[in-house]
C-alpha positions in Angstrom: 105.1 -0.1 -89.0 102.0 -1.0 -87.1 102.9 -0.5 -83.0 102.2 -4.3 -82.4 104.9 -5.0 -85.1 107.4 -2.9 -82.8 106.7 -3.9 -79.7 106.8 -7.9 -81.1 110.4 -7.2 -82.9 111.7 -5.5 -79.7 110.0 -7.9 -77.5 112.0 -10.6 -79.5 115.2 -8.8 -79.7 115.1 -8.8 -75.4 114.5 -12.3 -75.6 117.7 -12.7 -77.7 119.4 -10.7 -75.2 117.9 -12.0 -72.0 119.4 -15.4 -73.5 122.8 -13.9 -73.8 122.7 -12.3 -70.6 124.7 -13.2 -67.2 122.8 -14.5 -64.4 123.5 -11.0 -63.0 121.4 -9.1 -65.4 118.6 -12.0 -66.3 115.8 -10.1 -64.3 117.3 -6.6 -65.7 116.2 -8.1 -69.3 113.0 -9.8 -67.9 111.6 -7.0 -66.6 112.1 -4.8 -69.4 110.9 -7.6 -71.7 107.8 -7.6 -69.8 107.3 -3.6 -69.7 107.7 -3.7 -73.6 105.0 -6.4 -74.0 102.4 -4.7 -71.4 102.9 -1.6 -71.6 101.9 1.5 -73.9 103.7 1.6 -77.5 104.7 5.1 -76.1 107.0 3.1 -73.7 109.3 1.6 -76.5 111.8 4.5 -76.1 112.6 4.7 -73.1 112.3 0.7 -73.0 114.8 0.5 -75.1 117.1 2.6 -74.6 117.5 1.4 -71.0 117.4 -1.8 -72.3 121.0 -0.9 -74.4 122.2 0.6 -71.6 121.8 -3.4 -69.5 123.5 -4.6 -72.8 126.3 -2.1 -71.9 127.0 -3.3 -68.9 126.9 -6.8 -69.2 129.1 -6.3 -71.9 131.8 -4.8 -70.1 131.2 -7.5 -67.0 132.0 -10.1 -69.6 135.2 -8.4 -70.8 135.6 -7.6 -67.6 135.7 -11.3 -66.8 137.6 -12.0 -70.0 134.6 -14.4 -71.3 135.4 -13.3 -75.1 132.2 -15.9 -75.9 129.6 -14.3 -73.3 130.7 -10.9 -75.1 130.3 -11.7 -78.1 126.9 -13.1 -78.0 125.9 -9.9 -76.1 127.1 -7.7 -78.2 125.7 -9.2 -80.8 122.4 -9.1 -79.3 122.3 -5.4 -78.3 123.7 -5.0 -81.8 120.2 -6.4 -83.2 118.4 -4.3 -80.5 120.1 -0.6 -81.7 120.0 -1.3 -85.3 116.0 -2.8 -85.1 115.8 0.6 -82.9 117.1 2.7 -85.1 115.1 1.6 -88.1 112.1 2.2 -86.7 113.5 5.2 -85.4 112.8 4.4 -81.7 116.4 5.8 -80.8 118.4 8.3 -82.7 121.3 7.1 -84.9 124.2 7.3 -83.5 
């Protein structure tokens, strides 16, 4: 995989989960979309992996809040993230 195709299918898998995320984590996912898309490939890692860990918590917020819907869509989304992640072998599989 050419390092513009990985940073374009991470930088779309943020976008996915900057769409699903709460108001409180928006600028979390914003941010680290932005880093992805200007910064060096060598970034990605760490990018992600923070990235997963904003997923995390917005997750449990939702549940937290017992918004089954606003889960769901997250975890779906940081799904996408750790499996594209894992492919390209960004992050380890778990």
């Amino acid at each position: 995989m050419t390092q513009d195709y990985l940073i374009g299918e991470v930088s779309i898998c943020l976008q996915r989960l900057e769409a699903a995320a709460g108001h409180e984590a928006v600028g979390d996912v914003m941010r680290l979309r932005h880093e992805v898309e200007a910064g060096p490939p060598a970034g990605l890692t760490a990018a992600v992996a923070r990235a997963l860990a904003v997923a995390d918590g917005m997750c449990w917020a939702s549940l937290g809040r017992g918004d089954a819907e606003a889960f769901m869509c997250q975890a779906q989304a940081s799904e996408d993230l750790r499996q594209f992640a894992t492919y390209a072998r960004l992050i380890a599989d778990f």
